[in-house]
C-alpha positions, 0 to 999 in steps of 0.5 A: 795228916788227913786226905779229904779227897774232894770232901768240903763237909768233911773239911769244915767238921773237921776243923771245927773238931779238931781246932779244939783238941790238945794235938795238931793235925793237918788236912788235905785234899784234891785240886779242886778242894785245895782251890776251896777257902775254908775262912767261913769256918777258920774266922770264927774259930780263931775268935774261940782262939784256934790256930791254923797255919795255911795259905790264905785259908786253903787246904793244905791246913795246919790245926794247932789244937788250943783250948778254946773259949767259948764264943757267941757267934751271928751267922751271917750266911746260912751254912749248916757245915759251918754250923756244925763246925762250931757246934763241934768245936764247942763240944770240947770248950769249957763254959756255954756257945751260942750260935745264931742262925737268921736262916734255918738250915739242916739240923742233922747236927744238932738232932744227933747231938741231942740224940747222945746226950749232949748239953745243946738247946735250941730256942726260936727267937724272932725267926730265929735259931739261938743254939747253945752248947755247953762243953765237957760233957760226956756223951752217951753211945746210942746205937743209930739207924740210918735213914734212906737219903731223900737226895738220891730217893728224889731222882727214883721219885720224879721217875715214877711221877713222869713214866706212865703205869708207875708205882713205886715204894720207898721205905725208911725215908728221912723227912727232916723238914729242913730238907723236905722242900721237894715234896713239897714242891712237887705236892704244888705240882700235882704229884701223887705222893703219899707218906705212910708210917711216920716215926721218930728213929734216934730224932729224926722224922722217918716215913715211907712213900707211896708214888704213882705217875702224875700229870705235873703243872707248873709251879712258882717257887720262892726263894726259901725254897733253896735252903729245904732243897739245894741239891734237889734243884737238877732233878726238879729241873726234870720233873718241871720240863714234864709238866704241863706249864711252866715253871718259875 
């Protein structure tokens, strides 16, 4: 039995994980976590012939490890963590998955999988993510550099942009550019933001930034702008209420 607190991550990369080992298990979670429906993840997984014993798709959940088959599956909404459920599932399944994808998400997954050695490809296809795993390989230990967060690097950046007499460094950056949308939003901004030392660690784009105070204008942001930036959108709020426009 696994205690997942209020993690929804953790909750769909381990079902996926877990759905095609030869044991059962059992996750759990808060109130909150537990009020959650986790069908987005168990639906597809049961086409590959997992098995789960729950009520109505919610934690407490039940994994009966199967062997799975491999599948070919159509994202209809885009989820990095379902993704990467499945991909996780795959890893332990005979033969090649694929997944597709209509709308690009996080790549995180698929980046550190590659980074082990593991039998994943990723081709574009009409806008398109066609990914394909072929299980049973073994994977390659590497060792891993963690990169700083641009989520919570973000909050410290609007700061510097909006405080007079600011200037700021921030080193060791992630700039994946699945999760950059706010820089780039705040480049439309007018905020003075500089990324030096760009680099390739284990996969992953890495830079440090150079931030000085700015005088912020309104910006208009398209609605592709939530996939690069969903957790970014309350510090953004902030950065916005300080410029000298409105903001749409």
């Amino acid at each position: 039995k696994i205690n997942l607190g209020n993690s929804g991550t953790s909750a769909r990369l381990l079902i996926g994980l877990l759905s095609s080992q030869n044991f059962s298990s059992t996750l759990v979670g808060d109130s909150s976590l537990s009020k959650r429906p986790m069908v987005r993840i168990t639906e597809p997984l049961e086409l590959m012939g997992a098995k789960f014993i729950s009520d109505k798709n919610k934690l407490p959940l039940k994994i009966v490890g199967q062997k799975l088959k491999n599948i070919n599956y159509e994202l209809e909404l885009p989820s990095a963590q379902v993704k990467s459920g499945l991909i996780f599932a795959a890893l332990n399944t005979e033969g090649t998955s694929k997944i597709i994808e209509k709308n690009i998400t996080r790549d995180h997954t698929e980046i550190m999988l590659q980074s082990f050695d593991a039998n994943i490809k990723i081709e574009k296809i009409n806008y398109e993510n066609h990914i394909s795993v072929s299980g049973k390989k073994e994977l390659s230990s590497k060792d891993i550099t963690v990169p700083s967060d641009l989520s919570s690097a973000s909050f410290f950046i609007v700061a510097a942009l909006i405080n007079e007499n600011s200037h700021i460094k921030i080193d060791n950056i992630n700039l994946n550019p699945t999760r950059d949308g706010i820089l780039q939003a705040l480049d439309i901004m007018g905020g003075n933001i500089k990324i030096e030392n760009k680099r390739i660690v284990n996969g992953e784009i890495i830079g440090d930034l150079e931030i000085k105070t700015s005088k912020l204008k309104g910006c208009e942001l398209d609605c592709d702008f939530s996939r690069l930036m969903i957790d970014e959108y309350p510090i953004l709020s902030i950065a916005a209420a300080f410029a000298d426009s409105p903001s749409l």
